[in-house]
Every structure is written in C-alpha cells, then in structure tokens.
N, C-alpha and C positions, 0 to 999 in steps of 0.2 A: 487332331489327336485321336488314335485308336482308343477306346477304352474297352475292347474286347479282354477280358480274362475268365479263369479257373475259375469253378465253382467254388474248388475246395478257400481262394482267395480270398474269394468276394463276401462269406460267412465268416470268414476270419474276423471281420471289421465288426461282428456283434459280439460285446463284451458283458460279463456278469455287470447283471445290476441296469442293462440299458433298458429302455422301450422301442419294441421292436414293431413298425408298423407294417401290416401284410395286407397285403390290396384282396382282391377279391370276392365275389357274391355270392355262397354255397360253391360250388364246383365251376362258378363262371368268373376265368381272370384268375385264379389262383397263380401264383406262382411258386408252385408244387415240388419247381427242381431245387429251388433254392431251399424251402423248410426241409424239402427230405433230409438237405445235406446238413443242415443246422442240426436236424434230429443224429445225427453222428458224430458232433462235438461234444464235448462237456458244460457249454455254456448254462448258467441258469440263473437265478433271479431275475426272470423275465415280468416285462410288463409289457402284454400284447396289447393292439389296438387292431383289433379286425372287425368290420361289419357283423359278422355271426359264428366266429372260429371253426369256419369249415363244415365237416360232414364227418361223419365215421369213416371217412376211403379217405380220407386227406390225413396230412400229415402234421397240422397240428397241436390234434388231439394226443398224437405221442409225446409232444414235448410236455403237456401236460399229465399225462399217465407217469410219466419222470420224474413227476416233482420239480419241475425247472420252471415254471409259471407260478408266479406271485401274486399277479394281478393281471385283470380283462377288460378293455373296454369293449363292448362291444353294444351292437342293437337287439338283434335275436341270437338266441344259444340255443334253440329246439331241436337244431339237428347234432349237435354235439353234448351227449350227453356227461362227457366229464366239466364242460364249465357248469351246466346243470348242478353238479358234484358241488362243484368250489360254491357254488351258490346256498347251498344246504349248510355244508361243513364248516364254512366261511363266509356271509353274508359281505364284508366291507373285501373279500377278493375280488368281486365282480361289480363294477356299474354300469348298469344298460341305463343309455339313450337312446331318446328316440330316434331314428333314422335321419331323420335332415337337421337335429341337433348336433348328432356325428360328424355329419358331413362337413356341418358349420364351425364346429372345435377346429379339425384339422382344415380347413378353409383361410379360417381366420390367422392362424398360426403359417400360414406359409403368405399371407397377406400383409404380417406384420401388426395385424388385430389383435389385440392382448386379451381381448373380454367382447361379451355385448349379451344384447336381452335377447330374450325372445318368450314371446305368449306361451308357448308350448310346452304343458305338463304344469302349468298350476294349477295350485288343486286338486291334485292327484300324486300318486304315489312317486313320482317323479323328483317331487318339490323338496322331498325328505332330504336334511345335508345341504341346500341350496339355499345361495338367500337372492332375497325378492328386493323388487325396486317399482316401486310406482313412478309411472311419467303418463303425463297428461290423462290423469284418474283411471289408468290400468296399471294393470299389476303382470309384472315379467318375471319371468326366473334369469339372474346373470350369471351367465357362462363362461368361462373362462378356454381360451385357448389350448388346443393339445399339440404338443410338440413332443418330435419322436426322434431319437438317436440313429436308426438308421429304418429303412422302408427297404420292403421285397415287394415288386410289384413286376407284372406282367404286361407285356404288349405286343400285338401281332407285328408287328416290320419294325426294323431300329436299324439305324444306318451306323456306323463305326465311332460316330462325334455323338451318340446319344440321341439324338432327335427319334421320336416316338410316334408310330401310330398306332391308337388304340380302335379297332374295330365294334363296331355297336355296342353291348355291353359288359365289352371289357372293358369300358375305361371305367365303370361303376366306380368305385375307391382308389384305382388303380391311378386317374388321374388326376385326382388332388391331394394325394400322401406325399406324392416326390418336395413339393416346396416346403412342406411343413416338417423338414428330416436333415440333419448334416449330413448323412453319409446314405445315396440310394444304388439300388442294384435294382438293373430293370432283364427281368428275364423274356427272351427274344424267343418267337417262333419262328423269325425267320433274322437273319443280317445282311445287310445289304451295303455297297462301299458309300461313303461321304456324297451326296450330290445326287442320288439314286432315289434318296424319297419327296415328294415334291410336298414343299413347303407348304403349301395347302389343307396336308391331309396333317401335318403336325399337331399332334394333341398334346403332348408334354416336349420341352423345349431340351437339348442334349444340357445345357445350361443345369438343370437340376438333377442330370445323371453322371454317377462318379464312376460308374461298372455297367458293363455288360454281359450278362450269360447265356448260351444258346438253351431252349429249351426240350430236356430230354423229350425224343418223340415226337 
C-alpha cells in the first residue's frame, strides 16, 4: 500500500482539541514541512508534546504566537521563548519533564504501559502535582502514560509501505512518538519504492505510519 500524500492532506487529520505529538531536538528531526502547513489551518486547542518546542526559526512557536496552544509537554523551553511566555502567564499551560521521563510517558504509552515509577525528581520541584509510591523503602514519583492523537515526525529514507530510517540523531523523539499516536505523518527526505530499504536499517516499522510527506528541500 502507497501511503504517499498531500501535505495539505496529511494536517487535515489534526483536529481542535487534539494532542499533537512533533518529533524532534531544537532544529535536529523537526518535521518542519508539516508544522508550517498546520501553521496555515485554523486548528487550535492544541496540546503539544515536543522535547523543547523548537527554536525561534521553527515553526511552532507560531502556532503559539496564535493563540492555538493550550498546553506543552515538553523538557526544555529555553530556546523558545513563547512557551517561556505561557509559563509566566500560565503556570498549569506548561509541564516540563525531565528528559528520559519524556521519553518514558510516550514509551510506555505506545507499549501498552498505562503508568510506572520512576526515582527521578523526588524531592525536587518535579514532585509538585505528582503522587509518590514507596516500594521496597524508596520512594518514586508514578507516571502516567502520554498518548497523542496524531504525531509529525521526521525521517531520512521511507520507502512507499512506511518503513523508516531514522539516521543518527534524528530518531531523538522521532522514533518513539509513532506507537504512542492513532494517526502519524512521517515527513520523508527522501522516498524510495517498497523493497528498496533494507530491513536492517528500519527504525520505525511502516506498521505505525498512516502518511507520508516529501520534505520541502
């Protein structure tokens, strides 16, 4: 099955009100073609789930200058200074996790893991809103799963059925968002026909992609 389409298609499938997960690390893995196009809809009540929402040159700090972001998960926000904004203006718009807490929400949730502990951030500013669980005379914070309505994620080569290779640190986000999402769009640098990429180098399986878009440039 092809699943090459339209950009303008593939943003289609993000609705008011969803949580929209976008893969990449500051300016590495973005999948740039796809938020631009989204920055040209009217969607909004967003709930973004990104590592660090970008940079000031990425695109989606516009959908926030919008007003169309409700809420951020993210880990760091220092290069983007409008979630900074929502942080000041709005404390409960923003919850930063710690980075392999991140990882581990959207992990879990494309695992089928509803919850789990983990040591990291008791006792510290972290814990705030969180409840704790002692096992075997330590004390965890439990975390709960993050599941997202649709994911933009990037990847260097994508064959026509989905199958993905993520090159060194593009797979950062970009390769654990697809399971934890009903609906993903994986933005392509390059496409290539069915049978073309060798099974080897597959980092996300075509199994978890529902679109494909070439990416501008």
């Amino acid at each position: 099955m092809n699943k090459r389409t339209t950009v303008q298609e593939a943003v289609s499938h993000v609705k008011d009100g969803d949580v929209l997960m976008i893969g990449g690390f500051l300016q590495g893995g973005c999948p740039e073609t796809l938020v631009k196009a989204l920055v040209e809809t009217q969607v909004k009540d967003l709930t973004i789930v990104s590592n660090d929402t970008g940079t000031v040159e990425l695109n989606t700090i516009k959908l926030q200058q919008q007003g169309r972001v409700k809420k951020v998960y993210a880990t760091y926000i220092g290069a983007n200074p409008e979630t900074g904004r929502m942080v000041i203006e709005k404390p409960a718009s923003v919850e930063l996790n710690p980075q392999g807490t991140l990882a581990e929400r959207i992990r879990a949730a494309g695992a089928g893991i509803a919850a789990f502990l983990t040591p990291v951030g008791v006792k510290t500013i972290v814990e705030r809103g969180r409840d704790t669980v002692m096992h075997n005379g330590r004390e965890y914070l439990f975390e709960e799963a993050l599941h997202g309505d649709v994911a933009f994620v990037r990847a260097t080569i994508v064959d026509e059925h989905g199958n993905c290779f993520m090159r060194g640190t593009t797979k950062n986000f970009n390769a654990i968002m697809p399971a934890a999402c009903k609906y993903v769009v994986v933005e392509a640098e390059k496409i290539v026909p069915a049978g073309e990429l060798d099974p080897e180098l597959v980092t996300v399986p075509g199994i978890f992609i529902d679109a494909i878009v070439e990416a501008e440039g």
